[in-house]
NUTOR-448456 format. One record per residue (C-alpha): x, y, z; residue number from 1. Coordinates in steps of 0.5 Angstrom, whole numbers, plus 500, padded with zeros to 3 digits. Each point is the difference from the previous one (the first is absolute). Layout:
[pt [X; Y; Z]; NUM];
...
***
This chain:
[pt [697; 233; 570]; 1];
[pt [502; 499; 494]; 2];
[pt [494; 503; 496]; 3];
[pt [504; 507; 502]; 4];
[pt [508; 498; 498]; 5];
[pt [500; 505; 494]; 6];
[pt [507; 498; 498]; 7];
[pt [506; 494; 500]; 8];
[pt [506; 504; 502]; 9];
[pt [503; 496; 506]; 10];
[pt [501; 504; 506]; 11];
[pt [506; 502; 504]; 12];
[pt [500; 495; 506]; 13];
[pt [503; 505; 505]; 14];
[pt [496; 506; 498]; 15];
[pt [493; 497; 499]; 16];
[pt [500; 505; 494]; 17];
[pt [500; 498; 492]; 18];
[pt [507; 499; 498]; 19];
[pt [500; 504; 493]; 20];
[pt [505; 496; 494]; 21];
[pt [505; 502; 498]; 22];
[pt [502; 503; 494]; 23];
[pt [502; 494; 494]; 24];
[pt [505; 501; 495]; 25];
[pt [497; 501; 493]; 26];
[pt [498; 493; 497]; 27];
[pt [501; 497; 507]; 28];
[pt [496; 495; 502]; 29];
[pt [495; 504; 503]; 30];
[pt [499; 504; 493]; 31];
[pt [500; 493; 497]; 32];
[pt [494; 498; 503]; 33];
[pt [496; 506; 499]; 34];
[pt [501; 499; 492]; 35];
[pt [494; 497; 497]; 36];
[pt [504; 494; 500]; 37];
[pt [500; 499; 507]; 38];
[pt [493; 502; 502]; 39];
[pt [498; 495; 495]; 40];
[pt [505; 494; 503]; 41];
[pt [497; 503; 508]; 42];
[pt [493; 499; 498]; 43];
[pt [502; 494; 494]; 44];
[pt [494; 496; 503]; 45];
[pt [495; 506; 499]; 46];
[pt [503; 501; 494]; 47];
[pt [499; 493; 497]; 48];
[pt [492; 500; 502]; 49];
[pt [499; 506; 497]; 50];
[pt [503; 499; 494]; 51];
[pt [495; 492; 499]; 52];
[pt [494; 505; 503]; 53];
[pt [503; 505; 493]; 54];
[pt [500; 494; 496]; 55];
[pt [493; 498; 502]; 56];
[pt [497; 507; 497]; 57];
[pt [504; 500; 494]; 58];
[pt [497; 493; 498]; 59];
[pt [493; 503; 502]; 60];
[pt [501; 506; 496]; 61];
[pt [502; 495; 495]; 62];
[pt [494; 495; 500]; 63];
[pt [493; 506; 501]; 64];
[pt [503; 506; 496]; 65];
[pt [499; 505; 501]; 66];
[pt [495; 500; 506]; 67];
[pt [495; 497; 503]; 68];
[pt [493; 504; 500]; 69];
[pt [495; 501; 506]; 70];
[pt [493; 504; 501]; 71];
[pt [502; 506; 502]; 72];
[pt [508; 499; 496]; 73];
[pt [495; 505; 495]; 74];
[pt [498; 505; 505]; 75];
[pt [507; 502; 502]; 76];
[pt [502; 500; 493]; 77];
[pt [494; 504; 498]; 78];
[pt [502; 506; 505]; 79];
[pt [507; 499; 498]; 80];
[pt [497; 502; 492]; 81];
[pt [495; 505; 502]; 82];
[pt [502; 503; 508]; 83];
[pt [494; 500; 504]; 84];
[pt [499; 497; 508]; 85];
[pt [496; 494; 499]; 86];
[pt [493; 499; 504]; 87];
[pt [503; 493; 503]; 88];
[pt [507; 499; 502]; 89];
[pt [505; 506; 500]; 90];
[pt [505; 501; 494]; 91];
[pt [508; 499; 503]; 92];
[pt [500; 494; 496]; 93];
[pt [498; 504; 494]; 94];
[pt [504; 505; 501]; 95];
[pt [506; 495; 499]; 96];
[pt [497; 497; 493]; 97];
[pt [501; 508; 499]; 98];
[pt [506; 500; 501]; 99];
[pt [502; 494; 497]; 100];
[pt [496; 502; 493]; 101];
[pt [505; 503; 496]; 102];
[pt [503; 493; 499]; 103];
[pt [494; 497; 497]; 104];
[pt [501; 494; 503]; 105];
[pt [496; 495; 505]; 106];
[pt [507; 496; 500]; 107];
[pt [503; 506; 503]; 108];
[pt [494; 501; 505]; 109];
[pt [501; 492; 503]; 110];
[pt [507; 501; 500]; 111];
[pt [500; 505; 504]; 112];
[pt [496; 498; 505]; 113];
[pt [504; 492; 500]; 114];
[pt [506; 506; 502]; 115];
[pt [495; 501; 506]; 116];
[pt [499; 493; 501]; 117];
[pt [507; 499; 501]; 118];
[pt [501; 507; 504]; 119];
[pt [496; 498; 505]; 120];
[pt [504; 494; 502]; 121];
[pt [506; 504; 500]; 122];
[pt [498; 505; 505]; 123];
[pt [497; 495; 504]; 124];
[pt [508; 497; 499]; 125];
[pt [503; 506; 501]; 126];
[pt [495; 502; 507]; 127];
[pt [502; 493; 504]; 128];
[pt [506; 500; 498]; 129];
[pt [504; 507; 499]; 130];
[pt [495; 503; 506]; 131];
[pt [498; 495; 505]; 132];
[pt [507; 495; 498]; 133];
[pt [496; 493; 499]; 134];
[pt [504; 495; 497]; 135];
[pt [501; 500; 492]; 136];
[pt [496; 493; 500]; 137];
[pt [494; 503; 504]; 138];
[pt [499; 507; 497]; 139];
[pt [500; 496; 493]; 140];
[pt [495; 495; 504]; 141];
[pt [495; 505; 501]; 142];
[pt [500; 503; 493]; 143];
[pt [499; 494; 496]; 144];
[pt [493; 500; 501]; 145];
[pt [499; 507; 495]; 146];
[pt [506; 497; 496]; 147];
[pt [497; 493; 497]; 148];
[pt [493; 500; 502]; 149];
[pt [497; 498; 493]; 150];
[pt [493; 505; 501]; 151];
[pt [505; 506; 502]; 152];
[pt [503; 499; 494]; 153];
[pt [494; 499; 496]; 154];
[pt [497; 507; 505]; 155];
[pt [506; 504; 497]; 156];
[pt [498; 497; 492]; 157];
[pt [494; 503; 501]; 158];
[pt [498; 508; 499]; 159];
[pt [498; 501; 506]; 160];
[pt [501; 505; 506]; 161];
[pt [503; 493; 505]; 162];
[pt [507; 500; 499]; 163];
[pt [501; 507; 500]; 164];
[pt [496; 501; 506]; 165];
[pt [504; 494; 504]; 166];
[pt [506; 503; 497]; 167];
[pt [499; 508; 503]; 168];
[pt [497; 496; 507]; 169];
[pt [507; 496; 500]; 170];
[pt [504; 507; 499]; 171];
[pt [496; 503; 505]; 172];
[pt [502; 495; 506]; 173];
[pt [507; 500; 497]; 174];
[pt [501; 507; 501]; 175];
[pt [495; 501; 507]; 176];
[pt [505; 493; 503]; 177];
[pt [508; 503; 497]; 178];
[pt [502; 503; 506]; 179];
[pt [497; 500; 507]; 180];
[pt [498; 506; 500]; 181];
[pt [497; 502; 494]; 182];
[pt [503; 507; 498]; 183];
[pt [495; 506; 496]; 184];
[pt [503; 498; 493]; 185];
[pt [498; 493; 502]; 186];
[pt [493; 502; 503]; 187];
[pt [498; 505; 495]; 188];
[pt [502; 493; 494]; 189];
[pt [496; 495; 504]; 190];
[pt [494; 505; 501]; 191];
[pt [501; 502; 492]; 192];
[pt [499; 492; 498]; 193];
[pt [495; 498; 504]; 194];
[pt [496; 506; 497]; 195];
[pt [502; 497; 493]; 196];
[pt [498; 493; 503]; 197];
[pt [493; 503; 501]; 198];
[pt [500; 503; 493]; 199];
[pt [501; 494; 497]; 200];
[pt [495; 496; 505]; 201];
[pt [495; 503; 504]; 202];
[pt [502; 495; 505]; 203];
[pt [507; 504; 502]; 204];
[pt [496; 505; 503]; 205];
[pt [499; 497; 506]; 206];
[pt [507; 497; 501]; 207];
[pt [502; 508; 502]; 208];
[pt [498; 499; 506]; 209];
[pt [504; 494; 501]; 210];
[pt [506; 504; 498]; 211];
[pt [497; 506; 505]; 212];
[pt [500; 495; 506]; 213];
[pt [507; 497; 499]; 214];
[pt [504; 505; 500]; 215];
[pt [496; 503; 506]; 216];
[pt [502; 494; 503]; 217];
[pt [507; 501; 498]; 218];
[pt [500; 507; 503]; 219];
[pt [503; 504; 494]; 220];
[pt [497; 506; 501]; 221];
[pt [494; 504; 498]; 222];
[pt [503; 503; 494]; 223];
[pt [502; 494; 497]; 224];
[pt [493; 497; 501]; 225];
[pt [497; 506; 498]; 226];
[pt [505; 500; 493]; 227];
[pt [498; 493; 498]; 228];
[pt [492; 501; 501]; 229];
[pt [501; 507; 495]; 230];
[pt [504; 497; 496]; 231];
[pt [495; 495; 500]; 232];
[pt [494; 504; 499]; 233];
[pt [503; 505; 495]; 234];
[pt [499; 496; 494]; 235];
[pt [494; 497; 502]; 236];
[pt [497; 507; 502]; 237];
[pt [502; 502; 493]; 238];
[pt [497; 494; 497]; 239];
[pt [493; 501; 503]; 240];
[pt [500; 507; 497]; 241];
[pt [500; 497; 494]; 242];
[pt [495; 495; 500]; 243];
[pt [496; 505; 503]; 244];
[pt [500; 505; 494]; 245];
[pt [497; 494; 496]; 246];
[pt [496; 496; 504]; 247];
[pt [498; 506; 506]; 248];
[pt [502; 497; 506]; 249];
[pt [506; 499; 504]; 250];
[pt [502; 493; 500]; 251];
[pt [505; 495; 497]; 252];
[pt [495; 496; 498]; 253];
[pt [492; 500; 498]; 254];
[pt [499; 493; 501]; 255];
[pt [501; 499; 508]; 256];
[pt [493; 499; 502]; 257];
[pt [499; 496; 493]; 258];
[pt [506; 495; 503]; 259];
[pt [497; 499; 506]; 260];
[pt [494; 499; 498]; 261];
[pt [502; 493; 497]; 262];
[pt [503; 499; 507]; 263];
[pt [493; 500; 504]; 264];
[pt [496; 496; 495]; 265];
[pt [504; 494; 502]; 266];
[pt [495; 501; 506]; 267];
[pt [496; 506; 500]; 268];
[pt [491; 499; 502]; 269];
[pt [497; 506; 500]; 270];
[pt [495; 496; 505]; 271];
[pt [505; 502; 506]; 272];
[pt [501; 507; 496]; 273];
[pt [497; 506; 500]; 274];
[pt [500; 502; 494]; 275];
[pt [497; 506; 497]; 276];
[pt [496; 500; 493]; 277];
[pt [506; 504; 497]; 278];
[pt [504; 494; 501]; 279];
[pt [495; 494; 499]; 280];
[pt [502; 499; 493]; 281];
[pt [507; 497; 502]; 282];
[pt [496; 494; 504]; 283];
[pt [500; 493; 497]; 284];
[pt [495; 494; 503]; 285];
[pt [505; 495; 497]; 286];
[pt [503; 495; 507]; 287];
[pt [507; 502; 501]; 288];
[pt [502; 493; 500]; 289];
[pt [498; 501; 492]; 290];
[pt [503; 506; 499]; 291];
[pt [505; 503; 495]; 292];
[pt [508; 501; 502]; 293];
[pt [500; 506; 501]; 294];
[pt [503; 504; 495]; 295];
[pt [494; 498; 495]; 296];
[pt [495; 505; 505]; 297];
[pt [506; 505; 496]; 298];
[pt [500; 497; 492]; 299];
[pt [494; 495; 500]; 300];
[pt [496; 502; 495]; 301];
[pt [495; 498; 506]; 302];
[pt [503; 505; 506]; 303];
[pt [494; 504; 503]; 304];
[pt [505; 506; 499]; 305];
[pt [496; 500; 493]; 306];
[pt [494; 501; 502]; 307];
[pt [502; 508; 502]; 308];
[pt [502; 504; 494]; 309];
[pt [506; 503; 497]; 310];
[pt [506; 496; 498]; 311];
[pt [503; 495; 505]; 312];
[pt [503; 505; 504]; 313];
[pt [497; 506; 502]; 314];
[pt [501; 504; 506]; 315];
[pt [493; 499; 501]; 316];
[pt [501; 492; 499]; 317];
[pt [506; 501; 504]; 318];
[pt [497; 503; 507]; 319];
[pt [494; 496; 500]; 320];
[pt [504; 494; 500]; 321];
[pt [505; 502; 505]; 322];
[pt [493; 501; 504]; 323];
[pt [498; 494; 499]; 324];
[pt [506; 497; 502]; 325];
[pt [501; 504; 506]; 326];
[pt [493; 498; 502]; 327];
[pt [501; 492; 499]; 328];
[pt [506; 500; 504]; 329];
[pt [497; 503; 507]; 330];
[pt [494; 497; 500]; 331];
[pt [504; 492; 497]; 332];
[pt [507; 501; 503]; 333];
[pt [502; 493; 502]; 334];
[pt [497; 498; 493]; 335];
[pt [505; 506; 498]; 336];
[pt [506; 497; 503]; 337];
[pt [498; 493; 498]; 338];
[pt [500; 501; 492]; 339];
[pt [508; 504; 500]; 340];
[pt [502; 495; 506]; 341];
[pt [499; 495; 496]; 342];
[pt [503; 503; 494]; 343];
[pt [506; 501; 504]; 344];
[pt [500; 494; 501]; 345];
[pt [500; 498; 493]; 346];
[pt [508; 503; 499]; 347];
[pt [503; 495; 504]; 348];
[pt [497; 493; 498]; 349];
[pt [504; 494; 496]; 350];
[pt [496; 501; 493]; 351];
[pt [499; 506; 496]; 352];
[pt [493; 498; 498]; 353];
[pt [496; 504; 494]; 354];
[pt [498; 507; 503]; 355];
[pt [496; 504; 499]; 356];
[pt [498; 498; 494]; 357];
[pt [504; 494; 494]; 358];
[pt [500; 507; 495]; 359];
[pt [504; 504; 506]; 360];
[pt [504; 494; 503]; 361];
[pt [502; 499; 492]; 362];
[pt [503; 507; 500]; 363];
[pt [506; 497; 505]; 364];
[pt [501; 494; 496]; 365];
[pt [505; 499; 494]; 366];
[pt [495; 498; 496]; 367];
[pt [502; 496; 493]; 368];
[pt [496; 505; 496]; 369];
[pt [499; 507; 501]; 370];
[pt [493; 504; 499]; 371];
[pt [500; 504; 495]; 372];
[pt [500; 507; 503]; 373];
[pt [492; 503; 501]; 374];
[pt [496; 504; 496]; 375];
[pt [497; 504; 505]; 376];
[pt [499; 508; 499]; 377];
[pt [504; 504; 504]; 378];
[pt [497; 506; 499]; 379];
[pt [500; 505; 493]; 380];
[pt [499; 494; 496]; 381];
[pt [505; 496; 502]; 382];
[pt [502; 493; 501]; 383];
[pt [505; 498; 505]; 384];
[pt [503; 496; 495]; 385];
[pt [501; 506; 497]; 386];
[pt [504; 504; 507]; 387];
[pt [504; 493; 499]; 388];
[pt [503; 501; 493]; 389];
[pt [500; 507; 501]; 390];
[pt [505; 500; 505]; 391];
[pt [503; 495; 496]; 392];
[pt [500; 502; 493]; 393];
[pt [496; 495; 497]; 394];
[pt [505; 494; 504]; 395];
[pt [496; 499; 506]; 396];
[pt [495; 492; 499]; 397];
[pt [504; 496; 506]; 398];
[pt [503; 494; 497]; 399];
[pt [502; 493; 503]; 400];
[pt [507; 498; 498]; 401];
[pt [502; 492; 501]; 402];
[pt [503; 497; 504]; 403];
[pt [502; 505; 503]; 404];
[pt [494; 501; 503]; 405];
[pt [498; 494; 501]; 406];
[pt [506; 499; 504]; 407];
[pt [497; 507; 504]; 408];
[pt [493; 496; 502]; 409];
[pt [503; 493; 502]; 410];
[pt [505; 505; 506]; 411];
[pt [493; 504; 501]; 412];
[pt [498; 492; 501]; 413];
[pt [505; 499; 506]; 414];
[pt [503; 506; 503]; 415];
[pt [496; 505; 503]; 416];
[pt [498; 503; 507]; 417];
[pt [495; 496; 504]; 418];
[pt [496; 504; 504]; 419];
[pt [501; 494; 506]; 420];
[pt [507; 502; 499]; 421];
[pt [499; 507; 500]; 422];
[pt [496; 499; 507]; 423];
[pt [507; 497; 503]; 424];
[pt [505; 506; 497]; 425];
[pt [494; 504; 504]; 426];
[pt [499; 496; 506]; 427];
[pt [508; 501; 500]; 428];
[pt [500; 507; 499]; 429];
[pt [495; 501; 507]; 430];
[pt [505; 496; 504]; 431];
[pt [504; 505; 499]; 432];
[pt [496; 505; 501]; 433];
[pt [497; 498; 506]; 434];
[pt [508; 498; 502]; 435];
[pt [500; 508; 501]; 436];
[pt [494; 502; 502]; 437];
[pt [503; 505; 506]; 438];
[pt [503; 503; 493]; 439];
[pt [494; 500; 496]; 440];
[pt [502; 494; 495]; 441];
[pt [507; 505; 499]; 442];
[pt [501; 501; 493]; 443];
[pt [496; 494; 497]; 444];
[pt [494; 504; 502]; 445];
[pt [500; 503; 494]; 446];
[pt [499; 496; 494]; 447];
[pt [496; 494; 505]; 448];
[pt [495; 505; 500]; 449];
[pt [500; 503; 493]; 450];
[pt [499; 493; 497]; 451];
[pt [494; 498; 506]; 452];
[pt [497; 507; 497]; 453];
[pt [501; 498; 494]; 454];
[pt [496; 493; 501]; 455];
[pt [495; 503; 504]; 456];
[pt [497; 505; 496]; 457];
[pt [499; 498; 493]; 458];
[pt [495; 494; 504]; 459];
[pt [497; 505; 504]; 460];
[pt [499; 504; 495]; 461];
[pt [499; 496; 494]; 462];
[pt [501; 493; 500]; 463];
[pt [507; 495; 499]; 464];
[pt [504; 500; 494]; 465];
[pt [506; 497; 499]; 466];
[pt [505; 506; 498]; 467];
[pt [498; 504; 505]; 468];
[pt [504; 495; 505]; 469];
[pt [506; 500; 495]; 470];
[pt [502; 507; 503]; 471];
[pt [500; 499; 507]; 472];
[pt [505; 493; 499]; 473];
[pt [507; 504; 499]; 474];
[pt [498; 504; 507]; 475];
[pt [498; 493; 504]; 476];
[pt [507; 497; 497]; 477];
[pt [503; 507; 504]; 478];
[pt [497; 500; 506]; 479];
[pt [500; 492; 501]; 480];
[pt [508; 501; 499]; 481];
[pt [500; 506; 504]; 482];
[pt [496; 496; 506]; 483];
[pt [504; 492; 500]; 484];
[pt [506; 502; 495]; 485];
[pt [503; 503; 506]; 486];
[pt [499; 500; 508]; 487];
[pt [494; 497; 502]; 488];
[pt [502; 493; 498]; 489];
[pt [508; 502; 498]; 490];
[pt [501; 503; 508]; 491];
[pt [496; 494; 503]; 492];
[pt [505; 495; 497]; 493];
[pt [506; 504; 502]; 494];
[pt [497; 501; 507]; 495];
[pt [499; 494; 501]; 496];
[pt [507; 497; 497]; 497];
[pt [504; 506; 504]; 498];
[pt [497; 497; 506]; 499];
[pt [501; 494; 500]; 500];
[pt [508; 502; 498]; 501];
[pt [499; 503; 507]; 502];
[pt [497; 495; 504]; 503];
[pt [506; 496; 497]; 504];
[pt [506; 504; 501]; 505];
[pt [497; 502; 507]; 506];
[pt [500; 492; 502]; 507];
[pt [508; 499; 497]; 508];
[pt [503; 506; 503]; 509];
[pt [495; 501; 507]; 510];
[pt [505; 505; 504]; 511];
[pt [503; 505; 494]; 512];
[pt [500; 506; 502]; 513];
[pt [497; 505; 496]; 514];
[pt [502; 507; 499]; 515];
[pt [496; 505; 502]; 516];
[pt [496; 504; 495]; 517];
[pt [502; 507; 498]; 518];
[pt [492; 501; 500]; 519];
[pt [493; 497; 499]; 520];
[pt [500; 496; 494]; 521];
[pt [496; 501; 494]; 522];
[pt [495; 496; 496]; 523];
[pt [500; 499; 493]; 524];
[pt [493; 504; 501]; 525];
[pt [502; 506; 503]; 526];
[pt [507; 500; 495]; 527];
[pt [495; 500; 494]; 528];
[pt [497; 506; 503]; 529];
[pt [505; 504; 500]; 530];
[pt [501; 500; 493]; 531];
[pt [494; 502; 499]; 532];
***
């Protein structure tokens, strides 16, 4: 099949084996196209969406200089100034606002990750196009959606952790997929970004195993899988020692159980649990119909977190949520399912509606005026206004600069990813994967199941949000190109037209006599195989 070609070079006719090139005169044609001009005239299709994709980000970093702040912007930037593991989310993303804080600049920090942006879409470009040789106008197809949709733009305008996430997930699958069997070096590189994808969010962690599986499935060799899983855990192994020498426990986070805690309250009623006196303290009479999103029962002012002491996260607070919330799912499973079902469901409607909250839907928007950054204590006497212009020398209150800007909200206006039309790119991406099932899927396997796992978890943890979808996008666009851009669909049509041709040169020419064959035929499948 095609998914196991790992090369275009046309093979010798009466050998079956691959007819390898010949040499070319120096400043021949062939050199001539492996020249930077020739790589740009082959692929003149890519190279013009990329560059209008560019443009967009040039405007945005024009019109929102020099950033755009979220909540949890100024917790990053607060180990990037003064290192120690945070409480709630772990510190890769901070790590690289360390590495960037030489340059004093928020608007380094955003171009950055505008480069990310675009470097996804030219992995998914190269992926289709250089490995698994899908047409120029496909494999550009495929990364249009990571290219131009307005809120992935915005995402990387952000300082937030998402854009470098999605960014080390794409790099992981491009390695794990370059050739059919993933070489040591390349074992040892995907495991090593998946592990710094679940430095950056905790949700990374779990997609090892999807790692693990694929390349069980694909037969590489326990070496390499073991390779991967090291170099996976290593630093996450490093990282948790560190936390433990500030907070006591080996953990990448202390705040998993607080997290899923927001989750069960959705639907939590002690009624139907037993629930012991130590943990009554987090119930609440109030009807589920009437209750909070989710994340309040973490920040509300009003959360039964509060009413055990100690500060918002504690190990204690943290193992007692995590209790409850163990307890609240086995005894109310189907109302479990039903709360992250429906939030699942939420990814692939029409509308973006308001969630969870105006404030926190606000902060993915390209507001016509930006708040002035908070005043909130970090720590030591310090505000996160302070962190800001510390990192920034003095530069760091965001501006809006029209019409630049404006220009950038009237695209967000227009040109975005519906959730319904993630839902096809998906349903596209399962034919394929059912198309193969006597392989698994094939290679579409992986980032098909990276992104299922990336919209599942966060709704069966916590709760839907918009920007945790973003980052599964460019692995759908990759495993809808991988299971409809090429056989299934492609090998019906040819199939069905190289019969009727056939059928009608059998009707022309009856009694053509037909050489006999110097042995059994092969089919395309099994010609494929080969190559593996």
């Amino acid at each position: 099949m095609m998914d196991d070609v790992d090369s275009a070079v046309p093979t010798s006719a009466d050998t079956g084996r691959r007819a390898q090139p010949g040499p070319s005169p120096t400043g021949g044609p062939a050199a001539a196209e492996r020249t930077l001009g020739g790589v740009l005239r082959r692929n003149r299709l890519f190279v013009t969406v990329l560059v209008v994709a560019a443009l967009l980000r040039v405007l945005t970093w024009f019109g929102y200089r020099s950033a755009v702040f979220f909540p949890d912007s100024f917790a990053y930037l607060k180990t990037a100034l003064r290192p120690a593991p945070d409480m709630v989310r772990p510190d890769g993303y901070a790590f690289l606002l360390l590495l960037l804080r030489p340059l004093q600049s928020f608007a380094a920090v955003t171009a950055v990750q505008h480069l990310m942006g675009l470097g996804i879409g030219v992995m998914i470009y190269a992926l289709l196009r250089r490995r698994f040789r899908l047409p120029a106008w496909g494999a550009t197809l495929a990364a249009v959606p990571v290219l131009f949709d307005a809120y992935q733009i915005q995402l990387e305008h952000l300082v937030l952790s998402d854009a470098m996430f999605a960014f080390l997930l794409m790099a992981a699958v491009t390695v794990a997929l370059w050739r059919p069997e993933p070489t040591m070096g390349m074992a040892l590189a995907a495991g090593g970004l998946i592990g710094g994808a679940a430095l950056t969010r905790t949700v990374g962690l779990p997609l090892l195993v999807v790692l693990v599986v694929y390349l069980i499935v694909r037969k590489v060799g326990w070496r390499r899988i073991g390779a991967a899983v090291v170099a996976c855990v290593l630093p996450m192994t490093i990282y948790m020692t560190w936390f433990a020498t500030w907070h006591g426990s080996f953990a990448m986070t202390g705040g998993t159980g607080v997290f899923l805690y927001s989750r069960v309250m959705a639907f939590a009623d002690c009624s139907k649990m037993n629930v012991p006196d130590e943990e009554l303290m987090l119930c609440t009479s109030e009807d589920p119909d009437d209750r909070p999103v989710s994340h309040f029962y973490i920040w509300g002012r009003g959360t039964p977190l509060h009413r055990l002491p100690g500060s918002q996260f504690t190990d204690d607070k943290n193992r007692l949520a995590q209790s409850f919330s163990k307890r609240a799912i086995m005894a109310q499973p189907l109302d479990y399912l039903k709360v992250a079902g429906y939030d699942i469901y939420r990814v692939f409607k029409w509308n973006r509606t308001v969630f969870p909250d105006v404030k926190t839907y606000g902060y993915y928007e390209f507001e016509p005026d930006v708040e002035p950054l908070p005043d909130w204590s970090t720590g030591l006497g310090i505000t996160a206004a302070d962190d800001a212009y510390r990192y920034e020398d003095g530069r760091a209150t965001p501006r809006v600069v029209e019409p630049f800007a404006g220009w950038v909200r009237a695209y967000q206006d227009h040109v975005y990813l519906r959730g319904t039309m993630l839902g096809v790119i998906m349903l596209a991406a399962f034919a394929g994967l059912f198309a193969r099932w006597r392989r698994f899927g094939g290679q579409a396997m992986l980032p098909l199941g990276m992104a299922c796992a990336l919209l599942v978890i966060p709704a069966a943890t916590a709760q839907f949000d918009y920007r945790y979808v973003l980052p599964a996008v460019p692995l759908i666009c990759v495993a809808a190109a991988l299971g409809v851009g090429r056989d299934p669909v492609r090998r019906l049509f040819t199939r069905g037209r190289a019969g009727r041709a056939e059928t009608a040169e059998s009707v022309a020419a009856p009694k053509a006599s037909v050489p006999p064959a110097a042995g059994p035929a092969e089919s395309p499948e099994s010609s494929a195989s080969l190559s593996r």
